[in-house]
N, C-alpha and C positions, 0 to 999 in steps of 0.2 A: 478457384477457392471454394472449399465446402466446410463452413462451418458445424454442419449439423452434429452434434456431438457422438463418439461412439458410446456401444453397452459399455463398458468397461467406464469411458466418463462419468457416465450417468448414474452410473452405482458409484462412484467416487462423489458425486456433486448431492447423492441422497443418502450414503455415508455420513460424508464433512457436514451437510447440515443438520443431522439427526447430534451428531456430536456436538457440534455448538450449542444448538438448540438446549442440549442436555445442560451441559459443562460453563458455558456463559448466557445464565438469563439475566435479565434486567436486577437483578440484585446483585450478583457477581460483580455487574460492571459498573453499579454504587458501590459497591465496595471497594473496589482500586482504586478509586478515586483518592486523593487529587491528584496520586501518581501515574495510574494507568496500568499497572501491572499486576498481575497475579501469579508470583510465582510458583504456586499449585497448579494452575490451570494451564502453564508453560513447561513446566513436565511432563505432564500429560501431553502436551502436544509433541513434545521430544521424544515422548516414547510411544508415537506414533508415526515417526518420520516425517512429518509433517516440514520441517526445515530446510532438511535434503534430500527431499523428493526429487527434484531434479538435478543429482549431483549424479552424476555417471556409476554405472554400479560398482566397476572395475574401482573407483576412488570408496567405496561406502556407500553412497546413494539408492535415490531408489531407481534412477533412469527415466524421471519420467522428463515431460518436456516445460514451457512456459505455458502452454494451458493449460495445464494437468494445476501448476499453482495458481494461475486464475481461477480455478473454479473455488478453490481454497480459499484465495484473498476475496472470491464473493461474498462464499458462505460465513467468514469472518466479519467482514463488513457489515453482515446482515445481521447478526449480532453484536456489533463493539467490542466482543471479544479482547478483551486488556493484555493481550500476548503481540511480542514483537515478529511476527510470524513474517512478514514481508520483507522487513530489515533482513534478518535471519536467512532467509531462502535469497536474497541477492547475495550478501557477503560470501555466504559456505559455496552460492554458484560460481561467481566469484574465484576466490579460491581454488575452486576444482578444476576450471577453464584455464587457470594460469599454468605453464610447461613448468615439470615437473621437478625442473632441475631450480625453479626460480623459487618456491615457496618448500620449508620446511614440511617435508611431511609428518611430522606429529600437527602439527600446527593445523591442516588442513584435515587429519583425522577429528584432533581435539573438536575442530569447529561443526565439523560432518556427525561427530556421534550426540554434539548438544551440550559435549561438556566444558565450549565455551560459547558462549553466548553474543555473537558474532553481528556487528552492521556494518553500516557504508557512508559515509559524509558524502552528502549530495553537493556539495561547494567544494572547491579548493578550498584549501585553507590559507589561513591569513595569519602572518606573525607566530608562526607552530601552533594558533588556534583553529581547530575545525568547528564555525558555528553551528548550531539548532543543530547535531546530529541527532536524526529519528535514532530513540531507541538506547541514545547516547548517555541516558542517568542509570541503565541496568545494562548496558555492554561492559563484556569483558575482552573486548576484542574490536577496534577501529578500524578500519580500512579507509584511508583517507587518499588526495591526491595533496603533494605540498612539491610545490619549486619541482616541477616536472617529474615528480618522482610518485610512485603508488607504495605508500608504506603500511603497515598493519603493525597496529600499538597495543599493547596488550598493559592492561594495570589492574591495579586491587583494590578492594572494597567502592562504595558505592560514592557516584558521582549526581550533587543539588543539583534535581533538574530545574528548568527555565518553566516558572510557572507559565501554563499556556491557557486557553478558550478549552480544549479539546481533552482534558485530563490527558494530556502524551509525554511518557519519561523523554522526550527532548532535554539535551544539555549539551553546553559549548565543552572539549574536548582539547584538552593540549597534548600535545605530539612531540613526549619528552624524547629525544634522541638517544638514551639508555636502553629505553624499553623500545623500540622500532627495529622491525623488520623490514627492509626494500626486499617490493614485490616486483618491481618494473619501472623502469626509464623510459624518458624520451616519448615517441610515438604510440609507443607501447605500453606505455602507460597512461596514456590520453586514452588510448581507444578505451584499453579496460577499462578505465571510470566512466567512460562516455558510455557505453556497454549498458555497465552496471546501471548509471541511473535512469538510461531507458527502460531495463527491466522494471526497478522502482515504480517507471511513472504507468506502464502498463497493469501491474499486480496492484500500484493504486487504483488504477482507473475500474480497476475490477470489484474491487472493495468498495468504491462509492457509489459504483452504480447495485453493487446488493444494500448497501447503506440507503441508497435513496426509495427503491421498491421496499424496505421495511417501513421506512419513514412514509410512503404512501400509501400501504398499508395500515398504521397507526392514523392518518388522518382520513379515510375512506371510511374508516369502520367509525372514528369517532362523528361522522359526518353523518352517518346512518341512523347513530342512536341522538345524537343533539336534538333537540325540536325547538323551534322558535316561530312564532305566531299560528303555531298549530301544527306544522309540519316539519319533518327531519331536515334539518342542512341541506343534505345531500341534494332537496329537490331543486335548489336554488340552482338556476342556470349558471351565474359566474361559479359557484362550486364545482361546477360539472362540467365546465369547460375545462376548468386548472386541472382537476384531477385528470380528465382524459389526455390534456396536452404532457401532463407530468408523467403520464404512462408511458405515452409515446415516445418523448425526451430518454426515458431512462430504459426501453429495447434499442435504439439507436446507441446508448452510450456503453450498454452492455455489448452490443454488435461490434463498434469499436473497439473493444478493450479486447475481446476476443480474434479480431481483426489481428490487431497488434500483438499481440501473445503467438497467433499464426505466424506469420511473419517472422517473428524470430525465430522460432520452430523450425520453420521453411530457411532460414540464412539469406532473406532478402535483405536488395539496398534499402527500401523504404521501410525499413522494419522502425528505424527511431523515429521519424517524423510519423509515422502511425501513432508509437508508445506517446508522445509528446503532446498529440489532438487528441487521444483518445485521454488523456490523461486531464487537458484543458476542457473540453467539454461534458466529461463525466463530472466533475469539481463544481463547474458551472449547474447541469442539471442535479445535482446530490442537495446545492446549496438552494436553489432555488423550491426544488421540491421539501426539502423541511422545512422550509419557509414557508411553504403555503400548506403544510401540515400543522404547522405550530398555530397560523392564523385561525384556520377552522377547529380548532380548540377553543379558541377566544382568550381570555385571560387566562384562563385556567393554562395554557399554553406554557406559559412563564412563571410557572412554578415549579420548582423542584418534584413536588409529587409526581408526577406527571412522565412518561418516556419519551416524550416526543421532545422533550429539551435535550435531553443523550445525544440525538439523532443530528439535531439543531446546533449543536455547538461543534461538534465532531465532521461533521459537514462544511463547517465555517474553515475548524482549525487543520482538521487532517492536507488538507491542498499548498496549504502556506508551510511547510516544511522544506518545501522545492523553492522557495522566495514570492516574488513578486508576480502572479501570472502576466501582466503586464511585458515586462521582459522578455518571455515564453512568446508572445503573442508578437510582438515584435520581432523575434528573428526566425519565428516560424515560416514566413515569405522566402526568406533568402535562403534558409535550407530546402524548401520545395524547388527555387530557385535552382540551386547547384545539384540536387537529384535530376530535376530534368534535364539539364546539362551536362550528366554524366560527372560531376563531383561528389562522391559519397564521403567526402573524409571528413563532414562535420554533420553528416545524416543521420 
């Protein structure tokens, strides 16, 4: 395994963050608020490829792979960036992976050129409900799993999102049986969503470990300039402890996440149980480290003025979209379990 990135990444990962940098600063992403979206700043990224970057060229794409969008979901992360760029790059992946005879192909152009606005329900769905879909108050386009089936619902105008912590267009989604397409049955449609939201939880894991090195950033530097009984913050040893351990926490989580993005690249068996640790521990270090950015603020911390609350809440809410880590955590054993005994069908 070699992760060292090539030139071609690295001019993509100094690229996507010169754009973000530009396109979503700290005001931008007060500005979306309470919804989370900007749909300026998501055409722009449309008309960048940015979506279907990894959709096969032959489909419209750009061909590139799963780390090509993790470097993308970092440098997004690293800004808050209010575009559903994650959702979007699973669904239209999604989509293009499915045999060509199963999905409409306008359907799968419409989704690939940007001109529909495409996510994925990370649950099945309940009662033709799909809850908390990311992305699910500005999607034009669902992909859901319901009663063993993979269907893709398409509707009009905009749907109240679930006020959340994280300003995220999150909303619960009904899967009216008019508007539905079946993409896949059976096995087959297990895998795909199983698939898909491993992708998800890897392009997360990538986004909060750039979310967490901003957020450590924002509390270093306020650490430097604070002074109290004479001297900056920073010289305070527990200061200097947390920020070193937070540094460290968040190149392991980054390691991971790019791990995982490998891996599926590569078409290994451990490719989901990667996506699914790297995804619980990046969660873990993103929340942790704006938590101890927001403390070395002091009050000031817990003020609106302030950026390091963006970071601090976003970090809270972005992880809970997937449910309960708890859950996660729990059947993670038994999937390591059946990988090393040569069962991949739940990996």
């Amino acid at each position: 395994m070699n992760l060292d990135p090539t030139a071609e990444q690295e001019a993509l990962r100094a690229a996507l963050r010169e754009f973000f940098q530009k396109e979503s600063p700290p005001a931008v992403v007060r500005a979306a608020e309470p919804l989370g979206f900007d749909a300026a700043l998501w055409r722009k990224a449309v008309e960048t490829g940015l979506g279907s970057m990894a959709v096969p060229e032959d489909r419209g794409g750009g061909g590139a792979g799963l780390v090509e969008l993790a470097i993308a979901a970092e440098a997004l992360g690293r800004s808050l960036a209010p575009v559903p760029l994650i959702e979007t790059a699973v669904a239209t992946t999604l989509l293009a992976a499915l045999p060509a005879d199963a999905v409409p192909e306008p359907l799968v152009a419409a989704a690939v050129a940007g001109e529909l606005l495409a996510t994925v329900a990370l649950r099945p769905a309940e009662a033709d409900v799909a809850r908390l879909v990311p992305a699910g108050a500005v999607a034009d386009l669902v992909i859901a799993l319901r009663d063993g089936e993979l269907v893709a619902v398409r509707t009009a105008g905009p749907v109240p999102a679930v006020p959340n912590l994280g300003s995220m267009p999150v909303a619960d989604r009904r899967l009216e049986p008019g508007e539905t397409t079946v993409l896949a049955t059976g096995p087959a449609a297990l895998a795909a969503h199983r698939r898909a939201v491993h992708h998800w939880q890897a392009l997360t894991a990538a986004a909060l470990a750039g979310l967490a090195a901003e957020a450590l950033g924002l509390g270093r530097d306020y650490a430097l300039d604070r002074r109290a009984f004479g001297v900056p913050v920073a010289g305070f040893q527990t200061v200097q402890h947390r920020l070193a351990d937070n540094a460290t926490a968040i190149e392991g989580a980054r390691l991971l996440a790019y791990e995982a993005a490998w891996a599926h690249d590569a078409g290994l068996a451990k490719a989901g149980v990667l996506a699914t640790m790297a995804f619980l521990f990046a969660a873990e270090t993103a929340f942790r480290t704006a938590s101890d950015s927001l403390h070395f603020h002091g009050g000031y911390g817990y003020t609106l003025e302030y950026d390091v609350q963006l970071y601090f809440r976003r970090a809270k809410a972005w992880p809970l979209v997937a449910g309960d880590p708890r859950a996660a955590y729990a059947e993670l054993p038994h999937r390591l379990h059946d990988l090393a005994t040569g069962d991949t069908r739940g990996a």
